[in-house]
C-alpha positions in Angstrom: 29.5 -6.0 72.5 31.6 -5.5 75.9 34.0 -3.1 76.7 36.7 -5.9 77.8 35.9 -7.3 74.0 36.3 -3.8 72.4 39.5 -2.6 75.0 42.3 -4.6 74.8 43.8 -4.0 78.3 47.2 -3.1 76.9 45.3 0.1 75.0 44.5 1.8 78.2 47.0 4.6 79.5 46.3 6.4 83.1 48.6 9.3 81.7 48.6 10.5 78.6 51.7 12.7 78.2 50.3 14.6 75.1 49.0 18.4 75.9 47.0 19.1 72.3 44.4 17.0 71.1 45.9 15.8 67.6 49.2 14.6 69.8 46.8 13.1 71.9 45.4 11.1 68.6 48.6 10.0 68.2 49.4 8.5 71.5 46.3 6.6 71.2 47.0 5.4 67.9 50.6 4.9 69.0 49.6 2.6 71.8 47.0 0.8 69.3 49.6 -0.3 67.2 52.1 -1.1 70.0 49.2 -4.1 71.5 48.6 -5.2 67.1 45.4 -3.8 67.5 46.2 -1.7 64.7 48.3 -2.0 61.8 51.5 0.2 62.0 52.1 0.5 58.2 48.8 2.5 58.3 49.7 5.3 61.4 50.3 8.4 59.3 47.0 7.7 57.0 45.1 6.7 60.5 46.4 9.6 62.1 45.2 12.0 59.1 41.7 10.3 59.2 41.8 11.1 63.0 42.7 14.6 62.7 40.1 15.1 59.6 37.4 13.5 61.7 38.0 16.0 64.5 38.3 18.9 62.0 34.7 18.0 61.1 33.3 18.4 64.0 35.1 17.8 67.5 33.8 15.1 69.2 34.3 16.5 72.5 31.0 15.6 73.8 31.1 17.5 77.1 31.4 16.5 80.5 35.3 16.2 80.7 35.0 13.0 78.1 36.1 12.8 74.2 34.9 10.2 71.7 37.6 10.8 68.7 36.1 7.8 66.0 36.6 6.9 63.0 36.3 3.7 60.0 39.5 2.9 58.6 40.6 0.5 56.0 43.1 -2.3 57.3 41.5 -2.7 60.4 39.6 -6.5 61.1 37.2 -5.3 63.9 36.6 -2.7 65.8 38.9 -1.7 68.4 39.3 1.3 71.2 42.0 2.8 73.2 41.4 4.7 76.9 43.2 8.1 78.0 43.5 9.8 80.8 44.7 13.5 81.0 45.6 14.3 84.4 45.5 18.3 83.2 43.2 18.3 80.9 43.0 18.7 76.8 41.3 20.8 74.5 39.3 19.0 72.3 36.8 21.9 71.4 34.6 20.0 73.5 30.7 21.3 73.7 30.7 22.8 76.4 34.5 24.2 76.1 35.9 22.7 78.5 38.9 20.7 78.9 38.5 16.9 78.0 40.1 14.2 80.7 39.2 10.8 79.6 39.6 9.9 75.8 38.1 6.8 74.1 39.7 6.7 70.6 37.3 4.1 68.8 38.5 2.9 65.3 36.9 0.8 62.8 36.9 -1.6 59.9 36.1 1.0 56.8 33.4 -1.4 55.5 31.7 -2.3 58.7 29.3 0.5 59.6 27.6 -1.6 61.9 30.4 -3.2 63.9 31.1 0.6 64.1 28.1 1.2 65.3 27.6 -1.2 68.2 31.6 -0.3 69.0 30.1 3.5 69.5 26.7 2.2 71.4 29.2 0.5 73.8 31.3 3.2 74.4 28.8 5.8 74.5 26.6 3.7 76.6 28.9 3.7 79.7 29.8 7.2 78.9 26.0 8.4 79.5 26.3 7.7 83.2 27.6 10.1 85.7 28.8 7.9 87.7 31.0 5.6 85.1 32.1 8.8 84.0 33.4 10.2 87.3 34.7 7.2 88.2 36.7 7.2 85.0 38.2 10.3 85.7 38.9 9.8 89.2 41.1 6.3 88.0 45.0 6.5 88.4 46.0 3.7 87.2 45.2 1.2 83.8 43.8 -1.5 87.1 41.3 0.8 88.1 40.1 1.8 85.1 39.7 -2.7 83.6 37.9 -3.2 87.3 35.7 0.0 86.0 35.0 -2.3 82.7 34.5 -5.4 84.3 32.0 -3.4 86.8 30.2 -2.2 83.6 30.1 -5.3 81.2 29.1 -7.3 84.4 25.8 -4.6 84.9 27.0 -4.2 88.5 26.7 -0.9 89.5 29.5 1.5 89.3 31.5 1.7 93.1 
């Protein structure tokens, strides 16, 4: 799976406006729906999922970078959104410290696999320094698709 296949382009926001994470969630989700990668009839029980997901466990991984995921019924195929915080959001991250790049990754409930290789993708990228830096250095939503093309193409991150 590639991150161009899994992203549309219209889910990627250089400045999210939310300050807590579960507003945050919701942006996400928001702009999900906004591009029909997402069904809008289903926001508030997404949204819930989201939030429940995160009261689990955060999934604040560390390193300035948040994963929120989660399987959902009504969705077709896996799908993710990009967000960047320009101050920084409290996720409960690891190592507590503020998250600045959020990939919301949402799922068809009975596809574990296509869940799966969605989070492999994601996480993939997200293992590098340098993807992540770069990432969090982006300002707009054209940086940050060259930064996916540069990724599903192998080349190395600028």
């Amino acid at each position: 799976m590639k991150l161009q296949e899994l992203i549309p382009a219209a889910a990627i926001t250089s400045e999210l406006s939310g300050s807590t994470r579960d507003a945050v969630l919701g942006e996400l989700l928001d702009i999900l729906i906004s591009c029909k990668a997402a069904p809008a009839s289903s926001r508030e029980a997404m949204l819930k999922a989201l939030v429940k997901r995160e009261k689990a466990g955060s999934t604040g991984f560390g390193h300035g970078v948040a994963v929120p995921h989660v399987r959902l019924p009504g969705m077709f195929r896996p799908v993710a959104a990009i967000g960047l915080s320009r101050t920084g959001v409290n996720f409960l991250a690891l190592d507590r410290q503020p998250v600045y790049s959020v990939v919301m990754i949402v799922s068809p409930d009975g596809d574990a696999t296509a869940h799966l290789d969605a989070m492999e993708t994601v996480f993939s990228c997200l293992s590098s320094d340098r993807f992540r830096s770069f990432l969090r250095q982006a300002t707009t939503v054209a940086e940050v698709l060259t930064l996916l093309q540069e990724a599903d193409e192998g080349a190395p991150v600028r």
